[in-house]
The first five atom37 places (N, CA, C, CB, O) and aatype in JSON, in Angstrom:
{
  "aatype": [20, 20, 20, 20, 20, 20, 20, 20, 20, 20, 20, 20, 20, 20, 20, 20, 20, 20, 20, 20, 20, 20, 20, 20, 20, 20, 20, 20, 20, 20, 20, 20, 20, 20, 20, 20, 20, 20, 20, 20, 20, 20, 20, 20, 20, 20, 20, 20, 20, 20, 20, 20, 20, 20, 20, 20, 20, 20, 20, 20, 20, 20, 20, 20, 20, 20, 20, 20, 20, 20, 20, 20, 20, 20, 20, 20, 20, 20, 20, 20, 20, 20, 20, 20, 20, 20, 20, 20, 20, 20, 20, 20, 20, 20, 20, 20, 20, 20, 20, 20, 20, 20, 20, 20, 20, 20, 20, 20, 20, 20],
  "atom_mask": [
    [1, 1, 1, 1, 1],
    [1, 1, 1, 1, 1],
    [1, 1, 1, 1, 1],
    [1, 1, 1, 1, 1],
    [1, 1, 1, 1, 1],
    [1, 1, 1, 1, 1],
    [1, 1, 1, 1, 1],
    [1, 1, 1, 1, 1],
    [1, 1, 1, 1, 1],
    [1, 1, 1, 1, 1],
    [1, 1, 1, 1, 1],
    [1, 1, 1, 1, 1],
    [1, 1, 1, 1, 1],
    [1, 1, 1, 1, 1],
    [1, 1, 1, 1, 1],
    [1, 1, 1, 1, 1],
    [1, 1, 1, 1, 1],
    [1, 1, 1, 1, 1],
    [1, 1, 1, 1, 1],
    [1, 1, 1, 1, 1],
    [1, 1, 1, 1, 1],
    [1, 1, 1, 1, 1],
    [1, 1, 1, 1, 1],
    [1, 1, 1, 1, 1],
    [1, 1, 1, 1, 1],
    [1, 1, 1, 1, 1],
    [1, 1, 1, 1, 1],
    [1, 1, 1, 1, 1],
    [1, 1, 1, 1, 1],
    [1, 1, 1, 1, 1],
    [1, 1, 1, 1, 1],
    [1, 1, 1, 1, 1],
    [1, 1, 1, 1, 1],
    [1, 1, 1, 1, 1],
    [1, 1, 1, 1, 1],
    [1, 1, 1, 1, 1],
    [1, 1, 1, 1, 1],
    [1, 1, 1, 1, 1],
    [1, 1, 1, 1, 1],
    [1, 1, 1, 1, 1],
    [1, 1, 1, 1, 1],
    [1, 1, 1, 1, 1],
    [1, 1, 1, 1, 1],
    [1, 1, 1, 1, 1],
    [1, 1, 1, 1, 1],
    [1, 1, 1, 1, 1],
    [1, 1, 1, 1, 1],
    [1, 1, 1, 1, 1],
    [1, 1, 1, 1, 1],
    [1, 1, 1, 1, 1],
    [1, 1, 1, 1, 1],
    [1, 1, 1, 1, 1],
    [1, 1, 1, 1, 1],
    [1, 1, 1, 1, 1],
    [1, 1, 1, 1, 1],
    [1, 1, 1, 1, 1],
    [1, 1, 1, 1, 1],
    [1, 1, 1, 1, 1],
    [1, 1, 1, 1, 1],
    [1, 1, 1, 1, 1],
    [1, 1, 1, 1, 1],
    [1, 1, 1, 1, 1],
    [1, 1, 1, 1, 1],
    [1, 1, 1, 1, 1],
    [1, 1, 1, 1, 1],
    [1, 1, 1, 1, 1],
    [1, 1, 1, 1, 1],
    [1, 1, 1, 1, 1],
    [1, 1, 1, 1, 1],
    [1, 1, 1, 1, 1],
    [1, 1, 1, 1, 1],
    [1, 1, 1, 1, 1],
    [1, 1, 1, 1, 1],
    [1, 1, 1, 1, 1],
    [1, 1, 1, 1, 1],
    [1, 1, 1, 1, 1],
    [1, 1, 1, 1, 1],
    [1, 1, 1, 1, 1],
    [1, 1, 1, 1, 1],
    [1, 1, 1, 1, 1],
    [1, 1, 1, 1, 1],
    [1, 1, 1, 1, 1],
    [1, 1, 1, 1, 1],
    [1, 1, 1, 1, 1],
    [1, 1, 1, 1, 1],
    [1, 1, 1, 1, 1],
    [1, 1, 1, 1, 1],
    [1, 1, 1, 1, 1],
    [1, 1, 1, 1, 1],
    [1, 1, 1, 1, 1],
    [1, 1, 1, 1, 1],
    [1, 1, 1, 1, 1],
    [1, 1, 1, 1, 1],
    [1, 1, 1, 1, 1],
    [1, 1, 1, 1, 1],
    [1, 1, 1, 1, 1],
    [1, 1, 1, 1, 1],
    [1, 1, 1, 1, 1],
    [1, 1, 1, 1, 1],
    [1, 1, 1, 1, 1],
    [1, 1, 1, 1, 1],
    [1, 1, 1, 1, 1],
    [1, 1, 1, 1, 1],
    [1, 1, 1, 1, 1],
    [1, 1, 1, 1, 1],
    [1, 1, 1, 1, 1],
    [1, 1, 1, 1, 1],
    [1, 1, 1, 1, 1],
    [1, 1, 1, 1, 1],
    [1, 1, 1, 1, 1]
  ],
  "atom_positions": [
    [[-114.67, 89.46, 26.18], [-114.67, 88.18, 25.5], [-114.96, 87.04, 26.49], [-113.34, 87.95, 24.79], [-115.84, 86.19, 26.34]],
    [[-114.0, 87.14, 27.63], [-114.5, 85.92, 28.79], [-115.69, 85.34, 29.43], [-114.07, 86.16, 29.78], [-116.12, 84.26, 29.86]],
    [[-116.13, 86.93, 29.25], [-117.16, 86.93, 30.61], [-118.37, 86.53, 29.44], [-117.42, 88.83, 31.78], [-119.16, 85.85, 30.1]],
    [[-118.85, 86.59, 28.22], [-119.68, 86.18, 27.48], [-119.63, 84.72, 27.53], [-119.53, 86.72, 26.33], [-120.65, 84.09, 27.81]],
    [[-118.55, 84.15, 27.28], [-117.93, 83.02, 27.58], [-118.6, 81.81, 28.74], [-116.67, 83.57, 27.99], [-119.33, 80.85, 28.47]],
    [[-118.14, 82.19, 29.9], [-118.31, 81.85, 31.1], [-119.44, 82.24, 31.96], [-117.36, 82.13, 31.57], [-119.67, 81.71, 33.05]],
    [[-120.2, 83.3, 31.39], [-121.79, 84.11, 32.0], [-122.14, 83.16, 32.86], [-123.25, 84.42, 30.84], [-122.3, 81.97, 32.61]],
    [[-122.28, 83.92, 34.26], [-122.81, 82.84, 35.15], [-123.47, 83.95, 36.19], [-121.53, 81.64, 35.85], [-123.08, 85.12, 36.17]],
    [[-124.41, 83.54, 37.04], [-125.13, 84.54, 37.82], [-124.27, 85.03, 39.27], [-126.62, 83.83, 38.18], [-124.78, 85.77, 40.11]],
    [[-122.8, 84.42, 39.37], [-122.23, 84.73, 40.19], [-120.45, 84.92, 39.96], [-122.73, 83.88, 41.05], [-120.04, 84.37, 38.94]],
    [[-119.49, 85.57, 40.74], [-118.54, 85.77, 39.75], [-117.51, 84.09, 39.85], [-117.6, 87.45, 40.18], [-117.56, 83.34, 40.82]],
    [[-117.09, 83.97, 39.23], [-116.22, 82.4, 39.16], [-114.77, 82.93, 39.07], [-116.61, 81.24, 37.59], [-114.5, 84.11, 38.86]],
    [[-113.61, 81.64, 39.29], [-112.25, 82.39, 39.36], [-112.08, 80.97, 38.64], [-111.31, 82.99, 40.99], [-112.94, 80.12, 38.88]],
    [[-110.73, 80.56, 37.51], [-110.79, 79.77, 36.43], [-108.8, 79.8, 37.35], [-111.51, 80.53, 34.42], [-108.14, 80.56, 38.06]],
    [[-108.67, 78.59, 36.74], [-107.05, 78.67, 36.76], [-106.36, 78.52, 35.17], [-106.43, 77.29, 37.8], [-106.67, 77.5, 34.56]],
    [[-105.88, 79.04, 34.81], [-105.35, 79.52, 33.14], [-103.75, 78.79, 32.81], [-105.14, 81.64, 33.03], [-102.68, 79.38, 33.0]],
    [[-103.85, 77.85, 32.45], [-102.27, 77.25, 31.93], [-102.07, 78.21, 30.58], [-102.25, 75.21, 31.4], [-102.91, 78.83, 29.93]],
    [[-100.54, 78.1, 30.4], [-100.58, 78.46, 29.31], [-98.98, 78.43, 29.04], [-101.39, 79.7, 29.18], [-98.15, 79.27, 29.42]],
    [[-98.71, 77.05, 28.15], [-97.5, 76.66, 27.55], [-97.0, 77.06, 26.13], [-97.54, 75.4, 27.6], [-97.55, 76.64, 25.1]],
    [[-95.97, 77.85, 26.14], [-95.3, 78.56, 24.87], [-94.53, 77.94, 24.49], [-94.72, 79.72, 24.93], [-94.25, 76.8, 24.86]],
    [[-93.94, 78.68, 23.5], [-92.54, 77.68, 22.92], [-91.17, 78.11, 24.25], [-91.87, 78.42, 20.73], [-90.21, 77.4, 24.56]],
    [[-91.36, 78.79, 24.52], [-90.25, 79.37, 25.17], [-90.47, 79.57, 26.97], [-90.04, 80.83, 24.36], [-89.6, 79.67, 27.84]],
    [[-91.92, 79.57, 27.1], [-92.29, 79.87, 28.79], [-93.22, 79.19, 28.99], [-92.71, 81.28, 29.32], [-93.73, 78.56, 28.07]],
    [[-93.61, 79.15, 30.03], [-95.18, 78.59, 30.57], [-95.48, 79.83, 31.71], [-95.16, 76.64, 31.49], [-94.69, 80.42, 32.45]],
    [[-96.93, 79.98, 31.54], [-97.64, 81.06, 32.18], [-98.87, 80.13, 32.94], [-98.2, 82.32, 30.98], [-99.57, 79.32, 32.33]],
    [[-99.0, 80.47, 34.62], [-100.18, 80.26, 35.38], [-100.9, 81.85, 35.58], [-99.73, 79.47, 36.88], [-100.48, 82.98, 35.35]],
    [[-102.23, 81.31, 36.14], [-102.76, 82.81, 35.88], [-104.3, 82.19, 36.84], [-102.98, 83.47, 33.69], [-104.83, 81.09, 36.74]],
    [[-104.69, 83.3, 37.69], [-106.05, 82.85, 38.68], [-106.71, 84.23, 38.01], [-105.85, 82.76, 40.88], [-106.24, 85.36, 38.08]],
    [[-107.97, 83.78, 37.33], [-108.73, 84.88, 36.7], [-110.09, 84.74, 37.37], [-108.8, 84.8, 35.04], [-110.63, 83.74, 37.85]],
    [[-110.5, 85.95, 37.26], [-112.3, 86.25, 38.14], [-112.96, 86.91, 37.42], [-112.51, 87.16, 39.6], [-113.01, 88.13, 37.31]],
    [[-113.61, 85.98, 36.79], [-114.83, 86.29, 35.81], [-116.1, 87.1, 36.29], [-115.38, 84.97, 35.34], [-117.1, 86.39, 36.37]],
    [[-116.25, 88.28, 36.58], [-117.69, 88.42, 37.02], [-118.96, 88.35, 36.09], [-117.77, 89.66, 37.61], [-118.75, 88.24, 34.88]],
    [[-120.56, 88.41, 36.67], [-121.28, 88.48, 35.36], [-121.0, 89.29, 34.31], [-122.43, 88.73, 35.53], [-120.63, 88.95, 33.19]],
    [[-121.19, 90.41, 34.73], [-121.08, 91.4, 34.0], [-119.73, 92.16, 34.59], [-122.41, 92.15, 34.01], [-119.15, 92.14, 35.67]],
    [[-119.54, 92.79, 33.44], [-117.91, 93.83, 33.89], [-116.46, 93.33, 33.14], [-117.44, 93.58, 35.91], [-116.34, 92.67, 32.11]],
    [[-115.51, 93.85, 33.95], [-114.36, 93.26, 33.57], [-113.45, 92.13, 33.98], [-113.8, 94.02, 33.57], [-112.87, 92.17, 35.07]],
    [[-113.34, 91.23, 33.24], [-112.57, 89.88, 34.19], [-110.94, 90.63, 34.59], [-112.29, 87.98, 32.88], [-110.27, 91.51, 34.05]],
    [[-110.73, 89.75, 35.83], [-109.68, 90.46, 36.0], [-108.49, 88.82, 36.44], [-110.08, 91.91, 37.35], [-108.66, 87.6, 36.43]],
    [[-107.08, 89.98, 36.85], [-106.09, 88.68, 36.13], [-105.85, 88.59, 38.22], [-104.04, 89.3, 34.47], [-105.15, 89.45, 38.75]],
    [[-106.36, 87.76, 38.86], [-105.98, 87.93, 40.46], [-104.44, 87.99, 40.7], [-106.56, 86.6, 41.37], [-103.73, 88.76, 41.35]],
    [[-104.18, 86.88, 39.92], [-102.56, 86.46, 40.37], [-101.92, 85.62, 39.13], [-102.52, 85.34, 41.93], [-102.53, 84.83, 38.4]],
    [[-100.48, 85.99, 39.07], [-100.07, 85.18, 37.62], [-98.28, 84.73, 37.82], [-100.33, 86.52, 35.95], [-97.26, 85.15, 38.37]],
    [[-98.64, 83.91, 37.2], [-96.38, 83.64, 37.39], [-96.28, 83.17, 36.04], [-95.42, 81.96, 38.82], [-97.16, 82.55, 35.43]],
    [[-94.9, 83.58, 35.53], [-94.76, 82.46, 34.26], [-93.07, 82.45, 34.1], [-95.68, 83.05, 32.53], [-92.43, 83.49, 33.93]],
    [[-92.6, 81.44, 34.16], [-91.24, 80.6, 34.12], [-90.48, 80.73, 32.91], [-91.46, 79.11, 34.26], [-91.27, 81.34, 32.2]],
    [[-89.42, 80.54, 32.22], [-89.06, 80.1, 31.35], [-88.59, 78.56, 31.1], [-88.38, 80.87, 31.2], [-88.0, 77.93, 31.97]],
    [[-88.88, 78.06, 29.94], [-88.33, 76.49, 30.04], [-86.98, 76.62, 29.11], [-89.6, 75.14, 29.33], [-86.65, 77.29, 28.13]],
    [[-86.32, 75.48, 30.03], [-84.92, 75.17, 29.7], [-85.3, 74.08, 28.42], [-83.94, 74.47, 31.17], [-85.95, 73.03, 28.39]],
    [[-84.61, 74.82, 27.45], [-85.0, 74.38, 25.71], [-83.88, 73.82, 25.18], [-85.38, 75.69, 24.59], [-83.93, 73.04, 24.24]],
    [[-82.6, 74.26, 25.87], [-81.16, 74.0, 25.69], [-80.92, 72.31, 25.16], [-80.37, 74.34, 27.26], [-81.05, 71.35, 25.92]],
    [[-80.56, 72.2, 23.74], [-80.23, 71.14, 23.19], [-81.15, 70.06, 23.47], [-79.03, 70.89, 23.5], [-80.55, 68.98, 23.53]],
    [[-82.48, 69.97, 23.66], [-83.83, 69.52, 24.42], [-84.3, 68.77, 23.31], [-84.97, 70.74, 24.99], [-83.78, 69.19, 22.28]],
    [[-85.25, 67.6, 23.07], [-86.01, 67.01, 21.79], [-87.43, 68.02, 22.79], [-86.09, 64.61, 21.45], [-87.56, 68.49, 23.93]],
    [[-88.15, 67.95, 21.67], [-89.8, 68.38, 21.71], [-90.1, 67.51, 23.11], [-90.93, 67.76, 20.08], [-90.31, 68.14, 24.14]],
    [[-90.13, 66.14, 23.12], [-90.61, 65.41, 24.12], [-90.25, 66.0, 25.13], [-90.3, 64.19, 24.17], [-91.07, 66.71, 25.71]],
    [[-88.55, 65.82, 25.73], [-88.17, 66.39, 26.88], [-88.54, 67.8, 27.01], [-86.85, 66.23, 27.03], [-88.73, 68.06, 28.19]],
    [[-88.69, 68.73, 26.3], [-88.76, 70.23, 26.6], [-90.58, 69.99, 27.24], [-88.41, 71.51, 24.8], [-91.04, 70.4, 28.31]],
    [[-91.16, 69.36, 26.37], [-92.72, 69.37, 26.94], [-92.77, 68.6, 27.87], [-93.82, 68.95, 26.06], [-93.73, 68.78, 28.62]],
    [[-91.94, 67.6, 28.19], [-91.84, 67.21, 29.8], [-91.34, 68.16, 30.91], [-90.93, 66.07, 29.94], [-92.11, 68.2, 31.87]],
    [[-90.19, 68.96, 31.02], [-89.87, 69.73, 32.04], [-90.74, 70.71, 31.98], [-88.61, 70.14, 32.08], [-90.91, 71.31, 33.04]],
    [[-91.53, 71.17, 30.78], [-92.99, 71.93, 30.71], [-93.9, 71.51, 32.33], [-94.04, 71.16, 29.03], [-94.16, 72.05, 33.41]],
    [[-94.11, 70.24, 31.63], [-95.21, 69.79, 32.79], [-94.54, 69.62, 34.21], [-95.95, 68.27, 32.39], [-95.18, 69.7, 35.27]],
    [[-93.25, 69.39, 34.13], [-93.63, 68.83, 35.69], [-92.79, 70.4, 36.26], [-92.68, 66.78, 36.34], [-92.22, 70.38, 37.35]],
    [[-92.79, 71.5, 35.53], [-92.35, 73.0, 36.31], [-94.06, 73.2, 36.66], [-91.39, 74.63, 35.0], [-94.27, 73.85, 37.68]],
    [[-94.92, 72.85, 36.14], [-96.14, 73.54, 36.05], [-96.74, 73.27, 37.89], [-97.22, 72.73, 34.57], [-97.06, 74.3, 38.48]],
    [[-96.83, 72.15, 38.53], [-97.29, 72.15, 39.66], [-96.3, 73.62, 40.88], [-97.12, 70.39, 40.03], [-96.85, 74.46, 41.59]],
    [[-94.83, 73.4, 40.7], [-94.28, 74.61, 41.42], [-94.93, 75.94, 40.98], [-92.75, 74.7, 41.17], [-94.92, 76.88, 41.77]],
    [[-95.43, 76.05, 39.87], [-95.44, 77.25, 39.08], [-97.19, 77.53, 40.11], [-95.36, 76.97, 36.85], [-97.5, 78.5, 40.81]],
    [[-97.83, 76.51, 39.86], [-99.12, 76.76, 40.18], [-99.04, 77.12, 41.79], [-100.07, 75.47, 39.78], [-99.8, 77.96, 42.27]],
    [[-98.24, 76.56, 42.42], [-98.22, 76.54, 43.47], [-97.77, 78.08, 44.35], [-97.51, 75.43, 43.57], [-98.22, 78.76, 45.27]],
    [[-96.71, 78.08, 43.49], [-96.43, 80.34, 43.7], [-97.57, 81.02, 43.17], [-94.88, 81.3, 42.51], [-97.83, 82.15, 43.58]],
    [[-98.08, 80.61, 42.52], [-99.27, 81.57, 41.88], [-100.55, 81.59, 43.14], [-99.96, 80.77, 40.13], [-101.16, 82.57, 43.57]],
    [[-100.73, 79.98, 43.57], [-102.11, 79.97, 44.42], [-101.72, 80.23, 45.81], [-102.98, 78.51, 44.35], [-102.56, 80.28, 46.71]],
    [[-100.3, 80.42, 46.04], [-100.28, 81.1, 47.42], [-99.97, 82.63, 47.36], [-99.17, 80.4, 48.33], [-100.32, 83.25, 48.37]],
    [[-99.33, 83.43, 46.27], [-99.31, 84.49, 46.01], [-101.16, 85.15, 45.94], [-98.35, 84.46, 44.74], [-101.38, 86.25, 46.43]],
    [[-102.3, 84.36, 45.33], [-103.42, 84.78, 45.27], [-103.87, 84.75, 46.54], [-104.12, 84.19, 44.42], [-104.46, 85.77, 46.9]],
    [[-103.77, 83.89, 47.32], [-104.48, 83.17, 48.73], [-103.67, 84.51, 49.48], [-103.91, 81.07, 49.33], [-104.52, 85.11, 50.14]],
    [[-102.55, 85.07, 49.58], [-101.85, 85.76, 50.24], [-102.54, 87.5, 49.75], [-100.22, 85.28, 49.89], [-102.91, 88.36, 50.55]],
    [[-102.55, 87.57, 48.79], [-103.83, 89.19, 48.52], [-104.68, 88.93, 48.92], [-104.44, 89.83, 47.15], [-104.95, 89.74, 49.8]],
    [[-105.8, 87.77, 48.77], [-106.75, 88.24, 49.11], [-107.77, 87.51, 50.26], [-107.2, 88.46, 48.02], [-108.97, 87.29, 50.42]],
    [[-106.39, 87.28, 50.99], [-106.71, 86.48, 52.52], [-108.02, 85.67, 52.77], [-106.8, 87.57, 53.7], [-108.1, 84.66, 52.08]],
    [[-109.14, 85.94, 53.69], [-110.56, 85.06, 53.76], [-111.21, 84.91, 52.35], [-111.74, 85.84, 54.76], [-111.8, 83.91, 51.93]],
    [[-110.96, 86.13, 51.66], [-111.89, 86.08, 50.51], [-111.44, 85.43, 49.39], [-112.27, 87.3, 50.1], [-112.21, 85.51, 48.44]],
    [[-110.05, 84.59, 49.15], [-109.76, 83.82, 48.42], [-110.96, 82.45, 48.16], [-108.49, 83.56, 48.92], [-111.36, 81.58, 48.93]],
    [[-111.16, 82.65, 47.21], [-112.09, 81.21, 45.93], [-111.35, 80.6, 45.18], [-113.18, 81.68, 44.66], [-110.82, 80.99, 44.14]],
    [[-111.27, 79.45, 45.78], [-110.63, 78.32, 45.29], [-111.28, 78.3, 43.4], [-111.17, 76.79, 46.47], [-112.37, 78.77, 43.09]],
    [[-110.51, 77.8, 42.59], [-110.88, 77.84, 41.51], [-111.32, 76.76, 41.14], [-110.15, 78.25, 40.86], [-110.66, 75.74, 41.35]],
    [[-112.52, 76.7, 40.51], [-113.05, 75.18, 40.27], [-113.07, 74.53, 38.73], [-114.6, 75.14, 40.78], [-113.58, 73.49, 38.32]],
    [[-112.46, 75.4, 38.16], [-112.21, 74.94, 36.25], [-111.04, 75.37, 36.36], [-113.16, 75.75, 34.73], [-110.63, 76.19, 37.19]],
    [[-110.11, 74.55, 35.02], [-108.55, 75.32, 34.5], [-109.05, 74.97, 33.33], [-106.78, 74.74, 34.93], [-110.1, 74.39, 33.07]],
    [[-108.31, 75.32, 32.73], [-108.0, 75.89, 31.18], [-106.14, 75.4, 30.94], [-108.31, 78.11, 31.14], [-105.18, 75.72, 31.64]],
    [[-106.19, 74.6, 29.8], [-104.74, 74.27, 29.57], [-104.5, 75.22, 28.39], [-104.4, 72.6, 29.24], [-105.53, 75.24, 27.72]],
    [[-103.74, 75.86, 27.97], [-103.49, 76.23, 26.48], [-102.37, 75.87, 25.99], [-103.54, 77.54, 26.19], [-101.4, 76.11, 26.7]],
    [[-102.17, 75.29, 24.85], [-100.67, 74.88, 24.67], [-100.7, 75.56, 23.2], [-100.22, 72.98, 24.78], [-101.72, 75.4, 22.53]],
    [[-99.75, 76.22, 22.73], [-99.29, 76.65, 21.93], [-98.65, 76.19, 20.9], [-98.91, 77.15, 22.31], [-98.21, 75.06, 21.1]],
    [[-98.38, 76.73, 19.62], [-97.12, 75.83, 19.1], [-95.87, 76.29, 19.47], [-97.02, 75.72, 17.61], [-95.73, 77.42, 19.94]],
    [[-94.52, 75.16, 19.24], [-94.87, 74.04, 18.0], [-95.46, 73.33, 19.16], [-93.48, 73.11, 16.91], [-94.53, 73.88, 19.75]],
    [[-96.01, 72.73, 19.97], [-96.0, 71.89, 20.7], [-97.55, 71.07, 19.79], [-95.95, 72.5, 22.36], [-97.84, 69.88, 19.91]],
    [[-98.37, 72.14, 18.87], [-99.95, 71.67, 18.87], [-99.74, 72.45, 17.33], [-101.39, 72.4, 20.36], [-98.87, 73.28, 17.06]],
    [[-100.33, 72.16, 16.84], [-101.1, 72.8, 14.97], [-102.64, 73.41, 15.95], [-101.75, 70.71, 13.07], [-102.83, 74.55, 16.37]],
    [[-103.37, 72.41, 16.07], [-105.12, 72.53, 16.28], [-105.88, 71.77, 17.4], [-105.88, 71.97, 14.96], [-106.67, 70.91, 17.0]],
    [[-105.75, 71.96, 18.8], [-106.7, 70.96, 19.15], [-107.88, 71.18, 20.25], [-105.92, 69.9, 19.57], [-107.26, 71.59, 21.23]],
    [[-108.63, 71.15, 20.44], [-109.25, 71.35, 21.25], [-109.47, 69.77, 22.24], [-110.36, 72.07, 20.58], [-109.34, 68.64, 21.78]],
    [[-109.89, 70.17, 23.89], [-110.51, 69.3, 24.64], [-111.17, 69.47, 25.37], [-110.05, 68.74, 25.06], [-111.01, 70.64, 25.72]],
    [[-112.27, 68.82, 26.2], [-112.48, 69.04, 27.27], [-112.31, 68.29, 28.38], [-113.3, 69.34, 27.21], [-112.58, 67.09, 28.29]],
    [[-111.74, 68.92, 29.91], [-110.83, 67.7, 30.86], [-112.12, 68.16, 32.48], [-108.22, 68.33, 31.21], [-112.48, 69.22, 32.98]],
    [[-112.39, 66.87, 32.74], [-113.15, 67.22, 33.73], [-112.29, 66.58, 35.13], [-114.71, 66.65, 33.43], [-111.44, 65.72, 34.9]],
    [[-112.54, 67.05, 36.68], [-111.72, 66.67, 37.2], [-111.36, 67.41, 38.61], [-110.92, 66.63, 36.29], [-111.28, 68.63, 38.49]],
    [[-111.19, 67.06, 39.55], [-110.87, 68.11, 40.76], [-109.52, 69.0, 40.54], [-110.65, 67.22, 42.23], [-108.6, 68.51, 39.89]],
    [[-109.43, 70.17, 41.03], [-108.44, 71.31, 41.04], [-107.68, 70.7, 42.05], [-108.96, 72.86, 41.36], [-106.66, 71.25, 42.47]]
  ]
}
């Protein structure tokens, strides 16, 4: 499904958010042209929901997300030493309840 997606003449590595009702997931994926994308490196947290409004729970969402990214891109950088590729797109996904429907697109340095 990805790699149709993202088809590019060389392989790319994407950084993958991905906020639940209950966790948030980081994830460094490597798209090649052809083949199977694969998952390099991934962490995912649980959020403290405890007696929380929507607002606050999707705030301690975001601001766990830079630590979160940060174990993930030194856990990747740490497998795969010189040959680590910085990732040059992310991907947010937010889930419900936080969203019904939305799509965007965010342009921007990693």
């Amino acid at each position: 499904m990805f790699s149709r997606l993202f088809s590019r003449a060389t392989e790319k590595h994407y950084l993958v958010a991905d906020v639940e009702s209950g966790s948030i997931g980081i994830a460094i994926v490597s798209v090649p042209p052809k083949g199977i994308v694969r998952i390099e490196a991934a962490g995912r947290t649980p959020m403290q929901l405890d007696d929380a409004s929507s607002e606050q729970a999707l705030s301690s969402a975001v601001q766990a997300l830079p630590t979160l990214t940060t174990q993930v891109m030194s856990a990747y950088q740490e497998r795969q030493g010189a040959k680590a590729i910085q990732p040059r797109e992310g991907y947010f996904l937010l889930h419900a309840p936080w969203v019904r429907a939305y799509g965007a697109r965010v342009e921007g340095n990693l």
